[in-house]
N, C-alpha and C positions, 0 to 999 in steps of 0.2 A: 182629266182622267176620272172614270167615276169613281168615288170611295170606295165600295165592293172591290173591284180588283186590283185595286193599290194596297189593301189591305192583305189578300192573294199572293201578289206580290213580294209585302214583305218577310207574309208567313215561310215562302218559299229561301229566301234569303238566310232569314234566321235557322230553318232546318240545316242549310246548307255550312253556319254557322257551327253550330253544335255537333257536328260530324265533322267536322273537319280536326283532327289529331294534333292536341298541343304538343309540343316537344319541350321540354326542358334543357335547357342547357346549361352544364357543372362543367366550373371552369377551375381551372388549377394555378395555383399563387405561387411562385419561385422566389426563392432572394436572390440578391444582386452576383453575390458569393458564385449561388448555383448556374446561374446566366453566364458569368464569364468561365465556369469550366466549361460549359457548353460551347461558347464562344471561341474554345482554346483548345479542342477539341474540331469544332469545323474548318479549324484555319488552315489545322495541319492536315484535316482528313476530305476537307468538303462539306458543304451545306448535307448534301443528299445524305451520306453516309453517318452524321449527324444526325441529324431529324430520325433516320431506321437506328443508331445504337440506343439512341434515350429515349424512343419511342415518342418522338416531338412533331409539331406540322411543319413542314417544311420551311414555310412564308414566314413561320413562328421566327425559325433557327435565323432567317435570315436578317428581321426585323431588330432581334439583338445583336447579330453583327452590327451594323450601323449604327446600333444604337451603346457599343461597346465603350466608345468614348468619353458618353456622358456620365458613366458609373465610375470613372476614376478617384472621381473626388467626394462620392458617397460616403456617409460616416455611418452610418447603420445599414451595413449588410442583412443584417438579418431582422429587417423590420417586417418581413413578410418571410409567412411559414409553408412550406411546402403542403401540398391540400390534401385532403384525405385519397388515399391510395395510389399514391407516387410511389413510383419504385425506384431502387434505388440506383444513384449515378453510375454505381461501380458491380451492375449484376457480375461481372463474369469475377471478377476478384472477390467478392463476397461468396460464390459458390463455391471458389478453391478454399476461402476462410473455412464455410461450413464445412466441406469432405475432408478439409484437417480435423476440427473440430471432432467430429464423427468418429474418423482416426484413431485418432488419442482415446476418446471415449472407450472404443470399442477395445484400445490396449488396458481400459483400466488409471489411462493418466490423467489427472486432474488438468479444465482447465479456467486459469481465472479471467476478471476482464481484463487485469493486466496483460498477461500471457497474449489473451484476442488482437488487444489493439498492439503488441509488438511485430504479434504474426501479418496483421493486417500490411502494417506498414510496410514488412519485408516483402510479403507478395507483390506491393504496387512498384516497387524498385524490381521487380525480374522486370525483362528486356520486353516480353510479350503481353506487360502490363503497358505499358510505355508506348509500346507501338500503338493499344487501341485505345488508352485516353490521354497521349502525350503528358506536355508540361502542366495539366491540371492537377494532376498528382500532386503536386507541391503545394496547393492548397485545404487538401484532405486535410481534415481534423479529426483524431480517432476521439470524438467528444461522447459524457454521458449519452445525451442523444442519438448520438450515431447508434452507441452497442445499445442501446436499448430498441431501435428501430429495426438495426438487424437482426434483434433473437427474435424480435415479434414477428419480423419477416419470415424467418426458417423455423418460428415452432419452436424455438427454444427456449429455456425459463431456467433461474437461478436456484439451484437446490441448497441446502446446507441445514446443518443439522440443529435441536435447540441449545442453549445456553441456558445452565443452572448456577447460579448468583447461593453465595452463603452471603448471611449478614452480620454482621457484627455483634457479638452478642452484649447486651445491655450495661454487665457489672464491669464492663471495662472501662466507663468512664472514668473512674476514679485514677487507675491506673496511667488512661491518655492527659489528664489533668496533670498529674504528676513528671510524668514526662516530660510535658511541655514546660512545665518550672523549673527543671531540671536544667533543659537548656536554654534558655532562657537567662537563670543564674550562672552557669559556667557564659555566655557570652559577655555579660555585664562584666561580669570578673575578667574574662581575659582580649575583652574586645577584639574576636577574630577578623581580620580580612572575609572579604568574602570567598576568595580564591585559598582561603585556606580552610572554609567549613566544607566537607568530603562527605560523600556517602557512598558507600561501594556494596555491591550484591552479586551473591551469585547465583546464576539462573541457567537452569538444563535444557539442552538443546538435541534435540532428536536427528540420527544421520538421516533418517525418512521426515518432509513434512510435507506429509499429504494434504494438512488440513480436511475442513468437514464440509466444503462446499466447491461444486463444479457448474460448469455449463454442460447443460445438456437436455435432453429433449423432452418437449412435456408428454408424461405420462405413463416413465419409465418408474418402475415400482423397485428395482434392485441400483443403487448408485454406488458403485464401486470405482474407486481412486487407488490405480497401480503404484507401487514403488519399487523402491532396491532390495527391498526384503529385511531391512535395517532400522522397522519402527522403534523393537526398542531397545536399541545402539545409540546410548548417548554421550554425549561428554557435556562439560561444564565451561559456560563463559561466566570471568568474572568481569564486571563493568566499573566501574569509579567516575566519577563526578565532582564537582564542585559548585558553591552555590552564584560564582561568577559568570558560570555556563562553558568551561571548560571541561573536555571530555578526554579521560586518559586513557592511553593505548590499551585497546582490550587483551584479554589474559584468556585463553584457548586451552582448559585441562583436557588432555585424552589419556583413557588406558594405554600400559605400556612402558615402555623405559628409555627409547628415543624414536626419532623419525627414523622411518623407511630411507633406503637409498633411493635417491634421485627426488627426494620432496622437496620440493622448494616452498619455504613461506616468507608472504608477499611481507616488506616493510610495513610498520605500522601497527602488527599484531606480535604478542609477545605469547610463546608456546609451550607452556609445561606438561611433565607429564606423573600420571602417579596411577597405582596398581590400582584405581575404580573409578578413575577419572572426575573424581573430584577435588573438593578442597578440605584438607585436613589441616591440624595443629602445625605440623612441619611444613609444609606451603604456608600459612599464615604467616610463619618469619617472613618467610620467603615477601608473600607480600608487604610486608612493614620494610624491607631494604627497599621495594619498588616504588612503593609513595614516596619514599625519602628522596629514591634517585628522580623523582618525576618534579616533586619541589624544587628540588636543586636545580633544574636547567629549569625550572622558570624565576628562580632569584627569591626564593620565601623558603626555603627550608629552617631558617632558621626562626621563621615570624609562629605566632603559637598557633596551635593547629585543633578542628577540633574532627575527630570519624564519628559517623552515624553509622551504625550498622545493625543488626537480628540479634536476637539470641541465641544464633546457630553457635551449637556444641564446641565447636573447634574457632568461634570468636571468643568463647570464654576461658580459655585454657590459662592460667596465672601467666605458662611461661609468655604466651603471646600478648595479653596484659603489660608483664613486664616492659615488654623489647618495644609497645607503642610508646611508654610512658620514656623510656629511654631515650627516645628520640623526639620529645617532647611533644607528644599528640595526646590530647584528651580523647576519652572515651563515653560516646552516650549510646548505650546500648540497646533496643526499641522492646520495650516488654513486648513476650507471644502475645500474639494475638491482633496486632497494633500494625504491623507492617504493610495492610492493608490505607495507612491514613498515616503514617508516621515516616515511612521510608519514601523518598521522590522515588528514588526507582522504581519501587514498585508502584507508587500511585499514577505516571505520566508518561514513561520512559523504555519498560519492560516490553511495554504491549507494539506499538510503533517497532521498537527494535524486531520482534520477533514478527512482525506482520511482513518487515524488511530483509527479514532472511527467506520467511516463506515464500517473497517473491524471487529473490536470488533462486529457492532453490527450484521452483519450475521451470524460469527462465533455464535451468542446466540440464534438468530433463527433459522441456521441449529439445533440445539441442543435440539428446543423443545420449546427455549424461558419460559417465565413464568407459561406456560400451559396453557389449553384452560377453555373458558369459557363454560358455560351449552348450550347455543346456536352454539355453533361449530365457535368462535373464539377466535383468539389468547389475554392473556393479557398481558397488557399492562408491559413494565422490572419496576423493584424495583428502587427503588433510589439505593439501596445499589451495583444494577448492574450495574446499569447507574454511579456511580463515581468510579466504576473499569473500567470501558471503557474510561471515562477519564484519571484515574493514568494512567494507562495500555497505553493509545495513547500518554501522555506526556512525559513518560518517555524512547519513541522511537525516540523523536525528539532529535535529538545530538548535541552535544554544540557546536562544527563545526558551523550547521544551523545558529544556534545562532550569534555568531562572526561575520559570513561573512553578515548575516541582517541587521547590525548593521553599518557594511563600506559599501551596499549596500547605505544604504541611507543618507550616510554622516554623520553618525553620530557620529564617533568613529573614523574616518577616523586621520594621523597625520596633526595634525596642522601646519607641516609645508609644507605640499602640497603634499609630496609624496605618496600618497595615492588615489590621483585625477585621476588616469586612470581607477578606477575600474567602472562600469559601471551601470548605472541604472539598475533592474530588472522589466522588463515590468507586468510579473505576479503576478497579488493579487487575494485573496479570495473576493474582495468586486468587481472584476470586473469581474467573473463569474458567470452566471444568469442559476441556474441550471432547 
């Protein structure tokens, strides 16, 4: 062939080259996890029906069928990430998630990721969740990831408002020094058990806790969280502790002079009542027979005792002085100022508790709450519901918390110094201003 038209030839070729439309092809990574819902899902529904709910290729759906058996014995499900714009397994259950969501919003009710992933879970448990992705429900995991993929998916974003921090002001060291040698020396002196070093506080609890952050959609300028009309209706939990990680029965003050007819409160929580629903001089006896009766049924009321508490007004009262020394409990009293680094409760203990009522009390207003009044608002929870969300949030704080609060703030720590590298904890519940 002559040179000239071989070269013709090729010029032809390569145009034919260069016109010719590459295609790219973006493929999509599953884990093993996602493969057997899919799998568990075709079994009961069909390959076809399959492949059109998850939007998959049909050959795809069927390929991990057969290939179902070999992922029994996989130990990393999730070695492989779902690829960029996968949707997700559970569209039609996540839509109902969103139009609650929306719901609630548009009532005003806060809602958190706890709250999402409870709801979530319940939706997949109706009957007509069930029918369209069968027994793969049972593998759902309402994980970080999940809620985070879902608000990206609907457009929604985490609101809440800022946190102002006070700090400790400087000339207190002298007094937190003092403190600390104080007890310190009353320890050496009466070598407490650790189940008899106490610290107790009382801390206010609002009938409304809306808290300052919701789920909701981006680029809403007004965030408003509904309640019972009861923001500021509060009463008073008192909590008590010990440095062995023992937690004693919470103490529930409400305004008032006894329970309503028909209130029942649950075991576990103990219920006083007084004309501002707090703690005053005359409750403070009242407290000192309780610790006593609480020692007693664990077998140390007689061993030496020592209480940590504030310098609230009504811990200093002589008579109340008295009646602890009566009963042989020493007294270290935390200068103002200090209970931000000197009291475990406040520094590890407060904040977790109240983050565990906040969710008790969504959990109760997603649900209906106490019902509505004639005027189309919510009322106000029962006491009886109100010291279940207490037991209920005290009984999630773990006695771990407890212990390490307690060498947080020198309290427990070994007398013979080795104990001294653990470190202040900078956060309390009294230095957040919500």
């Amino acid at each position: 062939m002559p040179l000239q038209k071989k070269r013709r030839q090729n010029m032809v070729v390569s145009k034919r080259v260069a016109n010719k439309k590459i295609i790219k092809r973006h493929r999509n990574s599953y884990s093993i996890e996602q493969k057997r819902q899919v799998v568990a899902y075709a079994k009961e529904n069909g390959i076809i029906k399959a492949s059109k709910s998850f939007e998959l290729d049909k050959s795809m759906v069927s390929r991990w069928v057969n290939l179902n058996e070999k992922w029994v014995n996989e130990t990393n499900q999730n070695s492989k990430r779902v690829g960029s714009g996968r949707k997700s397994f559970y569209p039609e259950a996540e839509k109902e998630l969103y139009d609650w969501i929306i719901e609630q919003r548009k009532q005003g009710l806060g809602v958190t990721y706890a709250i999402a992933r409870v709801k979530m879970l319940d939706i997949l448990k109706k009957p007509t969740m069930i029918s369209l992705y069968g027994n793969s429900i049972n593998e759902f995991k309402t994980s970080n990831r999940w809620i985070s993929a879902f608000m990206k998916r609907h457009n929604l974003s985490w609101r809440r408002r800022t946190k102002v921090s006070q700090k400790l002001p400087s000339q207190t060291n002298e007094l937190l020094k003092n403190f600390q040698e104080f007890v310190t020396r009353l320890r050496t002196e009466k070598l407490f058990e650790m189940s008899n070093i106490l610290n107790m506080d009382e801390t206010p609890v609002w009938f409304d806790m809306t808290g300052n952050f919701t789920i909701d959609n981006r680029g809403e300028k007004t965030i408003h969280i509904r309640g019972t009309g009861n923001e500021k209706n509060r009463f008073t939990v008192v909590l008590t502790v010990s440095a062995d990680g023992t937690k004693f029965p919470p103490i529930c003050i409400f305004k008032g002079k006894r329970l309503s007819h028909g209130e029942q409160i649950p075991s576990g929580v103990i219920v006083w009542f007084q004309q501002n629903g707090w703690m005053d001089s005359e409750l403070m006896k009242d407290y000192v027979d309780y610790v006593n009766s609480n020692l007693g049924k664990m077998g140390i009321s007689n061993a030496p005792t020592m209480m940590v508490y504030d310098s609230f007004r009504g811990h200093l009262e002589e008579s109340v002085k008295i009646k602890f020394r009566d009963r042989g409990i020493d007294l270290a009293v935390i200068p103002g100022g200090l209970t931000s680094i000197c009291q475990p409760l406040d520094v590890s203990i407060n904040k977790p508790f109240k983050d565990n009522l906040r969710k008790e009390w969504h959990i109760w207003m997603a649900g209906g709450g106490s019902g509505m009044t004639a005027s189309g608002n919510f009322r106000r929870a029962r006491l009886s519901d109100v010291c279940g969300w207490v037991k209920r949030a005290w009984d999630r704080i773990s006695d771990e918390i407890v212990i390490e609060s307690f060498k947080t703030c020198r309290i427990s720590t070994s007398l013979d110094g080795t104990d001294d590298e653990i470190t202040d904890n900078e956060s309390s519940d009294d230095d957040i201003i919500e």
